[in-house]
C-alpha positions as CSV (number, residue, x, y, z in Angstrom):
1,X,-2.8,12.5,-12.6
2,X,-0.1,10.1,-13.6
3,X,0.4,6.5,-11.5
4,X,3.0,4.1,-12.0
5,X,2.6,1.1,-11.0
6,X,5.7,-1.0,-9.6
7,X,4.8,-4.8,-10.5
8,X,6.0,-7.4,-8.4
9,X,5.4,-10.0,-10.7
10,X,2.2,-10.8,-9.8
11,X,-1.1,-10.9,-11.6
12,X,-2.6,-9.4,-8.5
13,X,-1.5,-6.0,-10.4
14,X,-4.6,-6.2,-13.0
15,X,-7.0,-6.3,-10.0
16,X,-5.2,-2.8,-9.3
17,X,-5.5,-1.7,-12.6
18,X,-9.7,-2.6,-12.3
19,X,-9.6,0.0,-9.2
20,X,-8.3,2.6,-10.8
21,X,-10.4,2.2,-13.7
22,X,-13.4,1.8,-11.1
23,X,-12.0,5.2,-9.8
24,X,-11.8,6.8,-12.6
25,X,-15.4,5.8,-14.1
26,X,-17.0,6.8,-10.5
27,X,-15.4,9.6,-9.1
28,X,-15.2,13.0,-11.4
29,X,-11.9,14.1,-9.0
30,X,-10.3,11.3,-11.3
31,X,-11.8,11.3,-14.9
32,X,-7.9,12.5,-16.0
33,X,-6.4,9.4,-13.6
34,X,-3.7,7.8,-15.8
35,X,-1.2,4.9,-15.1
36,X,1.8,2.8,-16.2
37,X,2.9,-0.4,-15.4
38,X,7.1,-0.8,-14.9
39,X,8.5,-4.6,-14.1
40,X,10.6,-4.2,-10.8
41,X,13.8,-5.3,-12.4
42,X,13.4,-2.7,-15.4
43,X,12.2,0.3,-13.3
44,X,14.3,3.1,-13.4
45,X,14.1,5.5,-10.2
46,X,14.7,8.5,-12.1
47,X,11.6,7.9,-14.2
48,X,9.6,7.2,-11.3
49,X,10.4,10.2,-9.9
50,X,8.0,12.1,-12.7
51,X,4.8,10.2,-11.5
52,X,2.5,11.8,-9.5
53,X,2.3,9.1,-7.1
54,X,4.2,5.4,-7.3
55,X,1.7,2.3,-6.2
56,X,4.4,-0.9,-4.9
57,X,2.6,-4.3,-5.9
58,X,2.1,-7.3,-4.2
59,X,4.6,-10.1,-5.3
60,X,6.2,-13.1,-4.5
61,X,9.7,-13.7,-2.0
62,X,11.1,-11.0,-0.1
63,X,11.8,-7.1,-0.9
64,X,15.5,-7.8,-1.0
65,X,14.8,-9.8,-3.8
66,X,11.9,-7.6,-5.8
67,X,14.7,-6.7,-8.4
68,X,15.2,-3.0,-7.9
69,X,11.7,-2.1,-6.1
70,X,14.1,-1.6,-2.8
71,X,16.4,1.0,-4.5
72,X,12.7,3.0,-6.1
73,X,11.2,3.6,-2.8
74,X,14.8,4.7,-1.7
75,X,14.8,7.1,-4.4
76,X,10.8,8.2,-4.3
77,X,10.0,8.6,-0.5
78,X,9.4,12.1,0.3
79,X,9.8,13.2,-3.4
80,X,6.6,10.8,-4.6
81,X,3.5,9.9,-2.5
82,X,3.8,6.0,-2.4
83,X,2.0,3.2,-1.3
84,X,3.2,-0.4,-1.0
85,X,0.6,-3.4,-0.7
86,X,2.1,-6.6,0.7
87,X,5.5,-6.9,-0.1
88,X,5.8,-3.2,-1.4
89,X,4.2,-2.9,2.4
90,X,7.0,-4.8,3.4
91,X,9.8,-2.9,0.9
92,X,8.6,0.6,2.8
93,X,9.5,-1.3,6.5
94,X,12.7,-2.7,5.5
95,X,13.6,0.8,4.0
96,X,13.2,2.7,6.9
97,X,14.5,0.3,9.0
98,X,11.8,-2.4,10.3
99,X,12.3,-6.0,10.5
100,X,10.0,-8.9,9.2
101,X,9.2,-12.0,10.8
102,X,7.9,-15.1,8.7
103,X,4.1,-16.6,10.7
104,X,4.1,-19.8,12.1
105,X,1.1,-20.7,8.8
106,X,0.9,-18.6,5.8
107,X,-2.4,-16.5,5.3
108,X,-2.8,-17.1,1.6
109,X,-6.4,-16.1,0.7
110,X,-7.3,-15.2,4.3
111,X,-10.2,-12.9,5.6
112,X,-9.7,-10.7,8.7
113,X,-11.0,-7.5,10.6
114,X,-9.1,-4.6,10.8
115,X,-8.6,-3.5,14.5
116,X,-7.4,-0.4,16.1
117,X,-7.7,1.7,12.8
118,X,-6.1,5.2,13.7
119,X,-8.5,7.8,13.1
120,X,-5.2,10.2,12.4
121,X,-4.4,8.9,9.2
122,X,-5.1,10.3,6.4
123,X,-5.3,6.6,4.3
124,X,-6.3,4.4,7.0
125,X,-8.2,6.8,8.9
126,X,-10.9,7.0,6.3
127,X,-11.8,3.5,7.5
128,X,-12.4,4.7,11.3
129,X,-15.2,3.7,12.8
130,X,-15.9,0.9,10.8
131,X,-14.7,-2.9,11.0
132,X,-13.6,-3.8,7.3
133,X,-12.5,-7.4,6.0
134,X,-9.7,-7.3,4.0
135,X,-7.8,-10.2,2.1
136,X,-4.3,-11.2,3.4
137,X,-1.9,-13.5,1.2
138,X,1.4,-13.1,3.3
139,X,3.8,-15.5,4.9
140,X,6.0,-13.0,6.2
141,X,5.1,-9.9,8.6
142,X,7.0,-6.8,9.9
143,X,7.5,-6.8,13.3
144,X,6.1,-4.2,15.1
145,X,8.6,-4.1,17.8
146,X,11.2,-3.0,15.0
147,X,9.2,-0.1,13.2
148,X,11.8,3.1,13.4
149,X,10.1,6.5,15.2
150,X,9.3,8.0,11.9
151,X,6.7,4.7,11.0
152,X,3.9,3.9,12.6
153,X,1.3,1.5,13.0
154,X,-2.1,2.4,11.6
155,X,-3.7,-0.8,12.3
156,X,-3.9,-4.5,13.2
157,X,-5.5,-7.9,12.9
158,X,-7.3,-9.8,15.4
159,X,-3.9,-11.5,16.5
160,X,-2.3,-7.8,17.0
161,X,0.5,-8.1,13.9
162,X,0.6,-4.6,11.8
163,X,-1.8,-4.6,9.0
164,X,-1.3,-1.0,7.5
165,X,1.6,2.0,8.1
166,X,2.4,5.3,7.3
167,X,5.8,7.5,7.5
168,X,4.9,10.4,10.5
169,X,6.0,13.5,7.6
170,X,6.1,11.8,4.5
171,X,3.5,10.5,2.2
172,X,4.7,7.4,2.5
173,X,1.9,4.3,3.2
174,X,1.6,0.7,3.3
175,X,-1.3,-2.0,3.7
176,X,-0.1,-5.6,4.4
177,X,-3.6,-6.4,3.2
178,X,-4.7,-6.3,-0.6
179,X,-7.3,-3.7,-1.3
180,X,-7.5,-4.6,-4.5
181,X,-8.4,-8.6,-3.2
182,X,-11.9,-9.7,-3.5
183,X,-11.8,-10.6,-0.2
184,X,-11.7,-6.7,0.9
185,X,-14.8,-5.2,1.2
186,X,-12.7,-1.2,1.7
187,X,-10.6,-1.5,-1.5
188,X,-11.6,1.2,-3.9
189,X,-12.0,3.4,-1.0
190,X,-9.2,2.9,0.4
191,X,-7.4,3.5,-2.9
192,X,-9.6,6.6,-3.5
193,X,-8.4,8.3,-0.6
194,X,-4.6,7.6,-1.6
195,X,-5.0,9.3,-5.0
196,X,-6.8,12.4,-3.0
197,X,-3.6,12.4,-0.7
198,X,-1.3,11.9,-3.6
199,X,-3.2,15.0,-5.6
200,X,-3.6,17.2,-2.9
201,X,-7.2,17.1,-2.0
202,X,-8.8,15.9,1.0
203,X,-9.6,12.2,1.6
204,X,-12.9,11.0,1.9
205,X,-14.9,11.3,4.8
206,X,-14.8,7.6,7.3
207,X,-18.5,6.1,6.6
């Protein structure tokens, strides 16, 4: 299985890397798990289109201004299974049609619950039943009263802003959370059950 790795300019991207290779050392679905690493203003679409699945990093600013990360998950969605953390959560919305909305404070290192976890989805839904912490470094959120019919909401924080999404027939996803933060007690799991989406094979079972 082949990942590429859109990166946001942001070292957050080794603590992806570290997941995967967590993954790969734990879980024997994975011992072939591969991955590349493309800067977002020399990623080619086309190429990305020949991945198995396409992981959107974290990064400073806004989407419009990730170099060409907008015009990648433009390209990839419904052609590669794709998940976007933070502002690659925030690249997915805008895509499809949502708007974001800048918080009153930033949450820069900031611990919260998940709340209202849908039990449907295939990534978020292997969290269901449980109440994880997860690390948020955001200023900016999407607004939940713009997400398009084909996004929905997979679950919140304790203040009722959107925390994860997922596309309603395309494996399409999105955490505004970091999994792959210290602070997030779900991560590897989390990421585990992407790459069983991603390769066809069922996600793991909610704790």
């Amino acid at each position: 299985m082949r990942v590429l790795i859109i990166d946001n300019h942001d070292s957050f991207v080794h603590n992806i890397t570290g997941l995967l290779q967590s993954i790969r050392n734990h879980d024997d679905r994975f011992r072939g798990l591969r991955w590349d690493i493309a800067l977002n203003d020399e990623a080619d679409p086309e190429t990305a289109l020949l991945y198995d699945a396409l992981i959107l990093s974290p990064g400073p600013g806004l989407p419009c201004e990730a170099g060409r990360l907008m015009e990648t998950v433009k390209a990839c969605a419904g052609s590669v299974p794709m998940l976007g953390i933070c502002l690659g959560f925030q690249a997915i919305a805008e895509t499809f049609g949502a708007s974001l909305r800048q918080l009153p404070s930033p949450r820069h290192g900031h611990p919260s619950r998940l709340t209202c976890i849908d039990e449907k989805d295939p990534l978020a839904g292997s969290l269901a039943g449980t109440s994880p912490v997860v690390g948020r470094y955001h200023s900016w959120i999407v607004d939940k009263d713009t997400l398009p019919p084909e996004l929905t909401a997979t679950s919140f924080d304790e203040e009722g802003n959107v925390m994860s999404l997922r596309h309603l027939t395309l494996p399409v996803f999105g955490t505004q959370f970091h999994p792959e933060s210290v602070i997030t007690d779900c991560g590897r799991r989390l990421l585990a059950a992407f790459l069983a989406i991603a390769s066809g094979q069922p996600p793991p079972l909610a704790p």
